[in-house]
N, C-alpha and C positions, 0 to 999 in steps of 0.2 A: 506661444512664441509667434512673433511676424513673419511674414515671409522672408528668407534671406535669398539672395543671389549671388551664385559664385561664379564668375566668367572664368571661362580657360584659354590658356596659347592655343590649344589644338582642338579644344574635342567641344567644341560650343560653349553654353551655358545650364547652368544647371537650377532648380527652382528651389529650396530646402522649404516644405508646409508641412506642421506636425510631425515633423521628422520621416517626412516622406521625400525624397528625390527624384526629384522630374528632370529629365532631358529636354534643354531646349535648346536650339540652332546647333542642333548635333554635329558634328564634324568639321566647323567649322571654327576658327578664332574669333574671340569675343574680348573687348579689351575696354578698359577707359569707365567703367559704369560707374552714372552721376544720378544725381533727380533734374527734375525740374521745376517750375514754378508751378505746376497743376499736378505735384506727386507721381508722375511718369518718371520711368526709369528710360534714361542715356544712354548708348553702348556704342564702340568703334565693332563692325563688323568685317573681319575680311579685310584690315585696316586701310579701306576705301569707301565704306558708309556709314554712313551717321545715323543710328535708328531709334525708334522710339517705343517703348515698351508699357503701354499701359497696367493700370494694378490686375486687371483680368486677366492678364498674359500673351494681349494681342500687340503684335509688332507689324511695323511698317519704315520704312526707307524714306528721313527727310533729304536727306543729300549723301551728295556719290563727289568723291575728288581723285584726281587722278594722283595724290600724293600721297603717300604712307600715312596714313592717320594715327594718332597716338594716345588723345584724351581730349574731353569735352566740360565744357560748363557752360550753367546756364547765369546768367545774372539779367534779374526780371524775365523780360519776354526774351531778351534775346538771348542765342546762342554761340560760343566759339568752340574752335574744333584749334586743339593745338599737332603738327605734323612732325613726325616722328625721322624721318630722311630730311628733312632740312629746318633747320629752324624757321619756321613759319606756325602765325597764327590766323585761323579766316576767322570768318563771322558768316552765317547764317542770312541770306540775303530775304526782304520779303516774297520773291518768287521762288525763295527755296535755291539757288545759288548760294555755294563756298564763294566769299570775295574773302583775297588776300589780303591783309592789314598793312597797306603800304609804310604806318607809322611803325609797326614793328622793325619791321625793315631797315627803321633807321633808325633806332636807337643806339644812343652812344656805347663805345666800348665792344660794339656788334665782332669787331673785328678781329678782339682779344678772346673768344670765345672757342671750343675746341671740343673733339670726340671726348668723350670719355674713352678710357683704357685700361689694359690690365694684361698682365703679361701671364700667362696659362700655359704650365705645361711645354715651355720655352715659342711659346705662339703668342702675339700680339692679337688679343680681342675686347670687344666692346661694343655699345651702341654706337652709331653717328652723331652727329652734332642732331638735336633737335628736343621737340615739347616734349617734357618728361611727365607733368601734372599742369592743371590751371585751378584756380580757384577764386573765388566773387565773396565779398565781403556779405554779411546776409541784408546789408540794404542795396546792395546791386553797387554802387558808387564806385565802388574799386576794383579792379581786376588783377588779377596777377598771372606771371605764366613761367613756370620755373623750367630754365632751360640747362640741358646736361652737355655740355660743363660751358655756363654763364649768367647763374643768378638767379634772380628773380625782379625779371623785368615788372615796372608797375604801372596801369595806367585808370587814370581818375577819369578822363573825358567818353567811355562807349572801346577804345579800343582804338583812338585817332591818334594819339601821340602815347609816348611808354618813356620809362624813366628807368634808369637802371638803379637798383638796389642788391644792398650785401656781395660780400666779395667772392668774384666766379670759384678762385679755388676753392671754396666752401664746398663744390661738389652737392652741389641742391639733389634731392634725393624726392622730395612731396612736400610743396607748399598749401595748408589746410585753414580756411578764416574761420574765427569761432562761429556760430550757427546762430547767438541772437547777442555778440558786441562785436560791433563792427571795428573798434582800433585795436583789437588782439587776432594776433594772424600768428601759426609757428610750423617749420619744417623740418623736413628731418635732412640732416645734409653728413657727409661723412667726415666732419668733426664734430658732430655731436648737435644738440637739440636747439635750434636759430626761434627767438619769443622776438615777437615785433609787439608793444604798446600803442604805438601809434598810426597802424592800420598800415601798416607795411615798409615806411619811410626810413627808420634805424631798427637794426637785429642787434643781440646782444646770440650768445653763445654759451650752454651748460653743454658739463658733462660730468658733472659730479655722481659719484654713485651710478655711472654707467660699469660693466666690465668692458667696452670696450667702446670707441667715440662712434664707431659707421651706423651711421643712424636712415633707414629706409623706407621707413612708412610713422604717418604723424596722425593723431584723429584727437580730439576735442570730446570727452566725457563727463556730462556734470559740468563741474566746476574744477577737473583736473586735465591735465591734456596725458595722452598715451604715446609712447614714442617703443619705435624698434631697433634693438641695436643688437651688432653683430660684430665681429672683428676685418668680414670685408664681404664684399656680394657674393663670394664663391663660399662663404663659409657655410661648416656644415650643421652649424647651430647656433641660435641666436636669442634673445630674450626679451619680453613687453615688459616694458616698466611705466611707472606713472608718475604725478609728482600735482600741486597743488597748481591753479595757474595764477592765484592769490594768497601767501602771498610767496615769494621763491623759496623753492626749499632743493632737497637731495633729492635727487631721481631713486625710485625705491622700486623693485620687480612687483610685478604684478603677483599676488596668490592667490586664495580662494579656488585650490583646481588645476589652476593652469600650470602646467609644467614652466618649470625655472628656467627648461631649456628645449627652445622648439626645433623641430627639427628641416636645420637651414632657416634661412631670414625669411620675413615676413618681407615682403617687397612693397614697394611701390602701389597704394591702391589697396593695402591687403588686410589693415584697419577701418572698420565698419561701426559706425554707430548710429540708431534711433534711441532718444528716449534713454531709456533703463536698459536696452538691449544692445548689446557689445558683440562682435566677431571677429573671431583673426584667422586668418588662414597662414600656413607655414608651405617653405616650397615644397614640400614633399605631398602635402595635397590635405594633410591636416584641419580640420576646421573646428576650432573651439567657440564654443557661444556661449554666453551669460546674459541673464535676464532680470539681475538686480545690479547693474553699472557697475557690472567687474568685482561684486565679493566675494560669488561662486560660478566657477565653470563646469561645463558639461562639453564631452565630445560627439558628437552624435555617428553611430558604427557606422561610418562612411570613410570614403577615401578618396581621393580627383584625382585626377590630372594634375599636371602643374594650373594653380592658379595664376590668374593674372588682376584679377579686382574683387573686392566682395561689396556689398549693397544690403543695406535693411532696410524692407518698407515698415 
């Protein structure tokens, strides 16, 4: 098995080699983990730096913002950092400079956009308005940046102008571009499972053969996509299911191992795939892996933190 990487809210990052558990950036929050165009692992650190994690496990600080950081991608050389307290997206400047994406900024609709919410316990809670996921088409050409609650804004030009796509109450949850066809893009949003054909421009909407439509973490296997669904973010158990991405069929749970029912949802970030090698992590700190693209799982006798991303090199 590859190395896997599970980032937590709280307690760092963690390294999984031969089912050995390494501690890394102990104690602190670890969010957002991407690749990049040279196999380096991305991470929000301390959600105010941007860092870079080579395959030997040495890390260093591209850039610092004074903004709540929230998730990154790379498309080609370049990088964006999407912010978590305001809807904003930077870009990576050549002297290493967050510059703000003024086009973002003005993308139509900006202004219909709104916190996400949830009424708890007779308390009103939620995230703020901001980037939830980003994601780059695998020819770099496209960008997208799914914002909670307003879409998934799209832009064709580096990141100069953006285009609004699918509709905000969709409640976008993790927008994911297939990994080598660039017009199949799909997220998971909380009516269920959003497939773009055409590289991000029209979504269509399943939920067939879900139990339930809140769908929170999306990832791209093979030639099927994975989607997580739950009855709402606070639930205390949820399920990965799969389904063909050619040609459309029923959403079917995933088996071979994996429990029918994880414990609490798979969040945002918590679907991992290289290759043949699949991971999910559940909020309770669970991490299942499989090494033949999901026919059979394994748990390995570990337990985390709450997770906030997982990553296979």
């Amino acid at each position: 098995m590859p190395t896997v990487l599970v980032s937590t809210w709280r307690s760092g990052l963690f390294a999984l080699v031969d089912d050995v558990l390494r501690e890394e950036w102990t104690g602190h929050s670890v969010a957002g983990l991407a690749r990049d165009d040279s196999g380096n692992t991305l991470a929000i650190v301390d959600g105010k730096s941007l860092c870079r994690r080579t395959p030997a496990g040495a890390w260093h600080t591209i850039a610092k913002s004074e903004l709540d950081l929230a998730c990154c991608v790379a498309a080609g050389t370049r990088l964006y950092v999407g912010a978590s307290d305001t809807a904003a997206v930077l870009q990576v400047a050549d002297d290493g400079r967050l510059e703000r994406l003024a086009g973002f900024d003005a993308v139509a609709g900006r202004d219909r956009w709104y916190a996400g919410a949830a009424l708890i316990d007779g308390r009103l809670l939620g995230p703020p308005l901001g980037i939830r996921s980003m994601a780059a088409t695998c020819d770099g050409k496209v960008l997208f940046a799914n914002v909670h609650v307003g879409g998934i804004p799209r832009s064709i030009d580096g990141g100069a102008s953006w285009h609004p796509t699918i509709d905000i109450d969709c409640d976008v949850h993790q927008v994911c571009a297939h990994p080598t066809r660039p017009e199949v893009v799909a997220a998971a949003t909380g009516v269920g499972l959003a497939i773009s054909r055409d590289g991000g421009v029209e979504w269509t909407i399943e939920h067939e053969g879900l139990h339930a439509p809140y769908c929170s973490a999306v990832a791209f296997a093979g030639d099927d996509i994975l989607v997580a669904a739950s009855s709402d973010h606070f639930a205390t158990q949820g399920a990965i299911y799969r389904r063909p991405i050619d040609p459309a069929g029923e959403l079917r749970p995933v088996g071979g191992g994996l429990p029918r029912w994880i414990d609490g949802i798979a969040d945002t970030g918590n679907l991992a795939v290289s290759g043949s090698i699949l991971a999910v992590a559940d909020h309770a700190g669970n991490l299942y892996l499989s090494g033949d693209i999901g026919r059979n799982w394994a748990r390995p006798d570990k337990l985390l933190t709450t997770p906030s991303s997982v990553l296979v090199y």
